[in-house]
N, C-alpha and C positions, 0 to 999 in steps of 0.2 A: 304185664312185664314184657318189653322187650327185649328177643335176645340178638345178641352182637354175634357180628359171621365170624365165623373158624377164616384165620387166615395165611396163607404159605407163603415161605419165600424159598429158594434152594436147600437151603438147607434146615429150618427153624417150620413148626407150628405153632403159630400163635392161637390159642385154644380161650376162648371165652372163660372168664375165672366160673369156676365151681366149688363146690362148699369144699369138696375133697383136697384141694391146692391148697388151703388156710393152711394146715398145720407145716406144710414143708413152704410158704412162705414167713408163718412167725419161728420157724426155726433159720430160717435166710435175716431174721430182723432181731436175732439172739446172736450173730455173729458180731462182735466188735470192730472187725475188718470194714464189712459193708455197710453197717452204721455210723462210720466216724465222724463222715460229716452232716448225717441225716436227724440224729435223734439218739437217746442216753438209753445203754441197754437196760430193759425193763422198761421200759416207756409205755404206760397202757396201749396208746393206739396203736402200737405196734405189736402188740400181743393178737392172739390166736381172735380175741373175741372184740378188739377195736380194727382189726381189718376185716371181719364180719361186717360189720357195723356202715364199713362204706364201701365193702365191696360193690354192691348191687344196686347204691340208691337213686342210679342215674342210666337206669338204663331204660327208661322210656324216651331219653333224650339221645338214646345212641351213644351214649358214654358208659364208659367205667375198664374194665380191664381185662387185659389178656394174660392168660398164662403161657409160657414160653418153652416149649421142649423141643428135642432135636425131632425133624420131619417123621422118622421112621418112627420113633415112640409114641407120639402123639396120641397113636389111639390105643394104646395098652397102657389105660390106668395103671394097671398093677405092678407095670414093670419102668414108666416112665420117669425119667428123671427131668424134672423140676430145674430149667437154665434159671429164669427169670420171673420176671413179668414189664410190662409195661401199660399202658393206660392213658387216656384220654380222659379228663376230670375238669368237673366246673373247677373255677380257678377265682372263684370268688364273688367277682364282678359277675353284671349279671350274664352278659353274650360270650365273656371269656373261658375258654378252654387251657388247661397245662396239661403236659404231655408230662407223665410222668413214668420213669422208668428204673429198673434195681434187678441186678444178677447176681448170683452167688462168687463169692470171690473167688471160686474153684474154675469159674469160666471167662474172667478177665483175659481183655488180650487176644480175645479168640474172633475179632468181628462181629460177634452176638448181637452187641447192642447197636453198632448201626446198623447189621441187617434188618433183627426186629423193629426198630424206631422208625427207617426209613419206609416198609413197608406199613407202619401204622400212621405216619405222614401223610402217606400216600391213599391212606384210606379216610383220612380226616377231612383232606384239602378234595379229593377226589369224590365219595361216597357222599359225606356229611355235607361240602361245598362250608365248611370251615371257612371264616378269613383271615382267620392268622391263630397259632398253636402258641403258646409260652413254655418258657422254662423257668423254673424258681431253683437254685442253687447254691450252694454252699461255696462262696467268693474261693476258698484255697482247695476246693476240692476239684484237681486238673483233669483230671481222667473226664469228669463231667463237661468240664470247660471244652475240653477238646473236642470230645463229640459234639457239644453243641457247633460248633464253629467250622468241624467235617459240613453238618447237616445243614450249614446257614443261619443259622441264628445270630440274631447282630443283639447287643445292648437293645435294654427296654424301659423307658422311663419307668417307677413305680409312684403311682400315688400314695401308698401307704408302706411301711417297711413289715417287710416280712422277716419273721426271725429264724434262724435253724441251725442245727448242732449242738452241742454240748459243750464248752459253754452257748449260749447261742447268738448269732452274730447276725449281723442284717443279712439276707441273702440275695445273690444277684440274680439279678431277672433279664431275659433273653426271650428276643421275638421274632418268626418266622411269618412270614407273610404266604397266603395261599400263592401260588405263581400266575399268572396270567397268560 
């Protein structure tokens, strides 16, 4: 198994997920707020033992995920609080990557997720030499859209329709290109 770097930006650690992070993110995927447009609470794979499940299964490819706390916490387990996560994840297809990202709705608003996202760009397109990251989202879910559109992300043809939410809806797909 390979493991993925601890990564900082001014303010956020991005900390490689560990078994200990599962419960305080399927308690972030019990929130109805931060689900609405992701998936129906109670959703197996969003439970403690379906984000087990693909926590880790890609990390000999250098993918899979981060867990997100403020700088200063990072390395006190015990006292740390739990912003996020984000992640880099095959995305289906076989060379494609989705950038995938989710914060506690306690920390909306706060810059979090483009700091974290930008620095994990930046270690996709940079480290990995990535040629292009995707987004798959939820067409009415704006907060998502926006960041994408902060960070560059333009529309992304889909060959095949992805569903998500509750009820579930085709979702929009968004693509960044490595930079040149």
């Amino acid at each position: 198994m390979t493991a993925l770097p601890e990564l900082k930006t001014a303010r956020l650690a991005l900390r490689p997920r560990q078994l200990a992070d599962l419960d305080a993110i399927a308690m972030m995927n019990a929130d109805p707020e931060v689900m609405r447009y992701i998936a129906p609470i109670g959703d197996p794979a969003m439970g403690r033992d379906g984000i087990a499940a693909r926590s880790f299964a890609h990390l000999a490819r250098g993918l899979g995920y981060w867990s997100v706390f403020p700088a200063m916490q990072a390395n006190d387990v015990l006292d740390a609080e739990l912003i996020g996560y984000v992640g880099l994840i095959p995305d289906g297809e076989v060379q494609q990557v989705q950038l995938s990202y989710r914060f506690a709705a306690r920390h909306w608003g706060k810059g979090h997720g483009f700091e974290a996202v930008s620095r994990l760009l930046g270690h996709g397109f940079e480290t990995l030499a990535l040629p292009e990251i995707v987004i798959v989202t939820h067409p009415q879910n704006a907060a998502s859209l926006r960041l994408a559109k902060k960070l560059g992300f333009e529309p992304a043809p889909s060959q095949a329709e992805t569903l998500i939410g509750a009820p579930p809806v085709v979702a929009t797909r968004l693509r960044l290109e490595r930079p040149r």
